[in-house]
Every structure is written in structure tokens, then in C-alpha cells.
C-alpha positions, 0 to 999 in steps of 0.5 A: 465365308466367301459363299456368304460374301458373294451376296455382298460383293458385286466387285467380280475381281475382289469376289475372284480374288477372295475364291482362290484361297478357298481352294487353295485352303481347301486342296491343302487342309482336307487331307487332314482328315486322314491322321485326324482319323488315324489319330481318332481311332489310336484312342481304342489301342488297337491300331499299329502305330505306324498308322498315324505316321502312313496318314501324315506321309499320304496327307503331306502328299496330297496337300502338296498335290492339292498345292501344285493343282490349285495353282492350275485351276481356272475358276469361272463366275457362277451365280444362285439366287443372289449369290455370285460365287466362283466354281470350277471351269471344268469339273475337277474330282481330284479334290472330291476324291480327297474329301470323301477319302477323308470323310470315309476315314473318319466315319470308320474311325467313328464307328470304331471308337463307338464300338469299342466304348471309346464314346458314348455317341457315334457321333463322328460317324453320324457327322461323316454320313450326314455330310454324305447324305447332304452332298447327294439330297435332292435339293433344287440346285438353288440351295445345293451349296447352303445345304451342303455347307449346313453339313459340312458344319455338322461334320466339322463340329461331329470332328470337334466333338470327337477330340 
């Protein structure tokens, strides 16, 4: 939303304003992914069941972390084609770190409600190697983010499909 907002918004500071709750969002609601993959694969019955409270005790920590860091973080302005947007003043890993965690989490539980005939279609698994195929195309720079965003969606509705 705020990406698309950016070919609208010519005010720097309301776009600036409007970027720091996107990685505020996004530092705290990725590590969701993981008891969203723990409480997925729960369905086969063959996990221990403190998988799921271990998945929200390292979820709760890490969006804490997530947290504490998006208070740190300096963004600076970024401009592709006719969208202004705002990224990382340096590059910062510790939210990507998070992100394919959870994103591998969830194809493993994926493959996992798959093969044990928990689901017709592995499409959770399908939507988590999309988002990682995605993420490392060999798009021009230009339209890395709108790809990458297209899956990003394909993976969130792959996580909807699987409920």
C-alpha cells in the first residue's frame, strides 16, 4: 500500500511518515510465520505439542526484537520509475533473516500437510518457493519491488488457502 502510495504522494515527509509503520508492521508481524507453520503442520498429529508454544515464545522474541530495531532504523528516500518510496539507509538482514525463517517454515509445513494427505494441493509449499523464487529473478531493478510484491501476495494467499 505505501509502495503504491508513492507514485501519488509527492510530500517526502507524509511519504517518510507513512514508511515507518510499514517496517514497524513488518519487523513485528513476520515472525508470525512461525506458529502459523507450527500450528499448520499440528494438523498431521505428529508434531509435539510444545512445538507450538516454542513458536510463539521465538515469534513473541523476535517481534520484541523487531520492535526495539524499527525504532533504530534510519530510512532514506529511494526513487524507481515514478514511485518515490523510502528503504534502508544501510542494508539491514536482521528483517530478512526473519522473513525466509518463517517463509522456510512454512514450506516445510507445507510439504508436510501435503505428504501426509493433510491437503489435496501443496500449495503452501508452492507459495513459499514462489516468494523465493521471486525474491531472487533476474528482473531489472526497476520492477524488482512490484515483483516481488506480486509474490509476496501469492504467498499470503498460499498461507490463506492452507487454514
Amino acid at each position: 500500500f505505501i509502495l503504491f502510495a508513492g507514485a501519488r504522494i509527492r510530500n517526502k515527509q507524509t511519504l517518510l511518515t507513512l514508511s515507518y509503520p510499514r517496517f514497524l508492521l513488518h519487523a513485528v508481524l513476520s515472525p508470525i510465520l512461525l506458529p502459523l507453520a507450527a500450528d499448520l503442520a499440528s494438523k498431521t498429529g505428529n508434531q509435539p505439542p510444545q512445538l507450538r508454544l516454542v513458536a510463539w515464545i521465538v515469534a513473541t522474541a523476535l517481534a520484541l526484537r523487531g520492535f526495539a530495531h524499527s525504532y533504530n532504523v534510519q530510512l532514506i528516500p529511494s526513487r524507481k520509475r515514478d514511485i518515490s518510496s523510502f528503504t534502508y539507509k544501510t542494508p539491514d538482514f536482521e528483517p530478512v533473516v526473519v522473513v525466509i525463517i518463517g517463509t522456510l517454515a512454512c514450506a516445510a509445513a507445507g510439504l508436510l500437510l501435503f505428504a501426509k494427505g493433510v491437503q489435496k494441493t501443496p500449495s503452501l509449499f508452492l507459495g513459499s518457493v514462489a516468494v523465493f523464487v521471486v525474491a531472487g529473478a533476474p528482473v531489472p531493478q526497476d520492477f524488482k519491488q512490484t515483483v516481488v510484491n506480486i509474490g509476496e501476495v501469492v504467498f499470503i494467499f498460499s498461507c490463506v488457502l492452507s487454514l
